[in-house]
C-alpha positions in Angstrom: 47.3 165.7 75.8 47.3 162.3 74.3 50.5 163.0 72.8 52.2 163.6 76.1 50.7 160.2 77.5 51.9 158.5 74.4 55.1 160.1 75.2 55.4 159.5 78.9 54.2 155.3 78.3 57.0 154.9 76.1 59.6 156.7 78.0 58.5 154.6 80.9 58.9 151.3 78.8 62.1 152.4 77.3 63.2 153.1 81.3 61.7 149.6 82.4 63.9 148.3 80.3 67.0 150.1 80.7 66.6 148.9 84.4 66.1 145.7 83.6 68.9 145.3 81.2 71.2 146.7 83.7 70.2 144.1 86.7 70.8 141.3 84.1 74.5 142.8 83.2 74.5 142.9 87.4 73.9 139.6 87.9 76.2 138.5 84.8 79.2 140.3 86.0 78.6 138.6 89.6 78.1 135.8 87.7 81.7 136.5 86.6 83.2 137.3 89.5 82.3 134.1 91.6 83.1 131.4 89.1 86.3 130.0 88.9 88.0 130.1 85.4 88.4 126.2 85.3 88.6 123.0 87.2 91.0 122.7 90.2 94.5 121.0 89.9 94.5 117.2 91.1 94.9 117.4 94.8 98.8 116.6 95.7 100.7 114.3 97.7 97.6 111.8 98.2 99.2 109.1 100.9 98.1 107.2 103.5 99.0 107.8 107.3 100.2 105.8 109.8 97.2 104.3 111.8 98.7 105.6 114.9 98.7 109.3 114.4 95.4 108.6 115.4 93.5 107.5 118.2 93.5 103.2 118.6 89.5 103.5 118.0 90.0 103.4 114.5 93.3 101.4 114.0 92.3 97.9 113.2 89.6 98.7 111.0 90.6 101.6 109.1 92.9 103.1 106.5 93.8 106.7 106.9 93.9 109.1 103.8 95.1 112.2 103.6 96.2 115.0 101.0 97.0 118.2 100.0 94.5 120.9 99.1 93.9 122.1 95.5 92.9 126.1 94.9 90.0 126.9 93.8 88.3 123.0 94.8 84.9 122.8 96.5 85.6 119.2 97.7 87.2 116.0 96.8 86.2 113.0 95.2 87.3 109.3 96.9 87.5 106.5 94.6 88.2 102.7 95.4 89.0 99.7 93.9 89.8 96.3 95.1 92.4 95.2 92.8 94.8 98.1 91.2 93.7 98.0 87.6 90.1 97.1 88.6 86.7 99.0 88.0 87.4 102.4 90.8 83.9 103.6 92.5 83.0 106.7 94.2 83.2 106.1 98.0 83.2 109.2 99.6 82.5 113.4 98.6 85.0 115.5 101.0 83.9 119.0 101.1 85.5 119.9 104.5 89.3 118.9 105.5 91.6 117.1 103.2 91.5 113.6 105.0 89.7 110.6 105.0 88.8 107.6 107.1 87.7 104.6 105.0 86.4 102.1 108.0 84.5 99.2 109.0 86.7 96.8 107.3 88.4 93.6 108.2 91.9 93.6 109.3 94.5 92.9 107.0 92.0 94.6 104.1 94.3 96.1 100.8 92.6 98.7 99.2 93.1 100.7 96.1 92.4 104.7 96.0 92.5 107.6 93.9 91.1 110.9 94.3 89.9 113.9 92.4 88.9 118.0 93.3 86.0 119.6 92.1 84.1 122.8 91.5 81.4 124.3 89.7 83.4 124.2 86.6 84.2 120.3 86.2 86.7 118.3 88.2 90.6 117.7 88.0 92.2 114.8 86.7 92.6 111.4 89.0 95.5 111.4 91.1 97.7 108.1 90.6 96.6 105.0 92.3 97.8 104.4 96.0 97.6 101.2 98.1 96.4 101.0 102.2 96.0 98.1 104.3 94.3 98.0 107.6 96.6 96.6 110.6 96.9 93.3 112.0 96.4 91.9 114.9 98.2 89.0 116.5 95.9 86.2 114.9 97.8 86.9 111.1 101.1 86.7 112.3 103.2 83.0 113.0 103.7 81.9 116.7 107.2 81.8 118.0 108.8 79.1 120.4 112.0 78.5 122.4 114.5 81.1 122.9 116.6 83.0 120.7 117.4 82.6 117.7 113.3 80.9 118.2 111.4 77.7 116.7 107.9 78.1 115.6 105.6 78.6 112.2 105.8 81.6 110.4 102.9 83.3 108.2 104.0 84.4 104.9 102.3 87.5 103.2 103.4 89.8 100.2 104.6 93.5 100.2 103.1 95.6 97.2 105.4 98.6 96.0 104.5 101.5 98.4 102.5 99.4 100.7 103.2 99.2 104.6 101.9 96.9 107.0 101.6 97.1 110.7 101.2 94.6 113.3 99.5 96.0 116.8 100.9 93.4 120.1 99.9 94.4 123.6 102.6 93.0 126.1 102.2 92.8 129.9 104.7 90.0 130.0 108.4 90.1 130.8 109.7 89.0 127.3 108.6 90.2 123.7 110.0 89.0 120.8 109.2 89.5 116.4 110.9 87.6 113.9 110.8 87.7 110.2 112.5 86.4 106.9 113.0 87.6 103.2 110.6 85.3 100.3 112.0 84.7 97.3 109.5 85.7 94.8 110.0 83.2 92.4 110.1 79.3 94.7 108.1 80.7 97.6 111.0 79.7 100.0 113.0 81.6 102.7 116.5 82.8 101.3 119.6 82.0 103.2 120.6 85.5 103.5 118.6 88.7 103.3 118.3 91.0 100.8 117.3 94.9 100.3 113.2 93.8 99.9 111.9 94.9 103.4 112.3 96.9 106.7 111.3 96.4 109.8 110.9 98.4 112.9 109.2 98.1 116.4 108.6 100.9 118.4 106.5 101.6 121.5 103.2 103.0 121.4 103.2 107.0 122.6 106.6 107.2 121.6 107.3 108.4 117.8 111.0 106.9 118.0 111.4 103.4 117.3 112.8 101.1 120.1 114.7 99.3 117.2 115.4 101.1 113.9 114.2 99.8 110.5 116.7 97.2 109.8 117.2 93.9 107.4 118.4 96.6 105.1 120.6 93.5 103.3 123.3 94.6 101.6 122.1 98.0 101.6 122.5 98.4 105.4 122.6 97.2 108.9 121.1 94.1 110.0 120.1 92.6 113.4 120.6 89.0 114.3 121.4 86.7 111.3 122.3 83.3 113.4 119.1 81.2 111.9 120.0 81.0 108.2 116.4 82.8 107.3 115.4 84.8 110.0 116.2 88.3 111.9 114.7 88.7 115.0 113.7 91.5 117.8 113.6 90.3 121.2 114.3 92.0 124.6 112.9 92.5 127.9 109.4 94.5 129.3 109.4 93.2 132.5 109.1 97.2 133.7 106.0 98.7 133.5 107.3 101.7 131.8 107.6 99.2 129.1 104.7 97.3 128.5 101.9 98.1 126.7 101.2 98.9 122.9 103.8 98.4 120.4 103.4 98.8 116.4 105.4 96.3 114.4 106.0 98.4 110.9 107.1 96.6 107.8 107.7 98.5 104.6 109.5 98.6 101.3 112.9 99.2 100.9 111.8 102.1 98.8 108.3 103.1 97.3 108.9 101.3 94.8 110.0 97.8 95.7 107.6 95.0 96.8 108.1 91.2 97.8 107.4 88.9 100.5 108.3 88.0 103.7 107.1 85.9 106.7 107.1 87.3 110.6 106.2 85.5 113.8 105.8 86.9 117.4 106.2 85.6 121.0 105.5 87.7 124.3 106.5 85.6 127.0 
């Protein structure tokens, strides 16, 4: 009798843990199953947006980030610098969506970014560096006077490779008018003719054509009115309704990777 209780403990035991054994290689395989194999890719085409593919709450305050998602990420990682080759520090975890809204900050603000994915396995490598500025409102750019081809003081301000700024104006007069200029890099003065460093555009809020096209393409393309030696200029009429309001003065690089200066004044008359 003893024997067989002998016999049945240890049969138990040895079925304890059998059964135990098996819920470990259970869990282990699940284990398997759920965890990616490595770290996610570094999320693509990191840019930022134009400020008005959003509401206006968030245009004068905010840059807009946005990017394409990496397989098998759980979220993203924002970094920020305020120089380009400076010290870059975590800002912001994105677990949901693949954009970003970096606000409350002044207007005119230049920003550095990067970004990284991550899962349970480690995270990608950073993406390349990419520049945002926050728009502008009418008190940081130069005040026109006169009629065409215009007087007035101009505010000069430099264009980093990639980098677009825009200018917000509300008009509910009869006249509107922009004018800018090239800078050479090297004197700091206004060339006599202009060359393939910028492109400007104005275009109507609610409407995604411009109401003039990018121009002072220089030699590389069309430009508007050249009759002041270092100026083009914008100007027509919004004495309708239909065409006051809103409008987005965009000024961009040639290509993504030229930069320079230039200088741009308004008048709304």
């Amino acid at each position: 009798m003893k024997n067989k209780r002998k016999m049945f403990k240890a049969i138990r035991s040895i079925a304890i843990i059998a059964i135990v054994a098996m819920i470990g290689l259970s869990m282990a395989a699940c284990d398997l199953e759920i965890k990616p194999p490595s770290p996610p890719s570094t999320p693509s085409n990191f840019r930022v947006v134009d400020p008005m593919s959003s509401s206006h709450a968030g245009v004068f305050e905010t840059i807009h980030l946005q990017w394409s998602s990496s397989p098998s990420a759980d979220g993203y990682r924002i970094l920020r610098s305020n120089t380009a080759n400076g010290s870059y520090s975590q800002i912001a975890e994105v677990t949901t969506g693949t954009s970003y809204q970096d606000t409350y900050l002044d207007d005119g603000t230049r920003r550095f970014y990067k970004i990284k994915a991550y899962n349970s396995v480690g995270e990608s490598a950073e993406s390349a560096v990419i520049v945002g500025t926050t728009a502008f409102r009418l008190g940081h750019m130069g005040s026109l006077s006169g009629n065409p081809p215009f007087t007035g003081s101009f505010t000069r301000r430099d264009l980093l490779a990639g980098e677009t700024h825009y200018y917000f104006i509300w008009t509910g007069s009869n006249n509107f008018a922009v004018a800018w200029g090239d800078l050479d890099r090297s004197t700091g003065t206004n060339l006599t003719s202009p060359i393939a460093d910028i492109m400007v555009g104005i275009r109507q809020d609610g409407y995604s054509a411009y109401v003039y096209d990018m121009c002072d393409w220089g030699w590389n393309g069309p430009t508007k009115n050249t009759s002041r030696a270092h100026t083009n200029f914008f100007a027509f009429s919004t004495a309708s309704v239909a065409d006051q309001g809103w409008y987005t003065v965009v000024v961009k690089g040639f290509n993504a990777a030229s930069s320079g200066n230039y200088s741009i004044a308004y008048r709304v008359w």
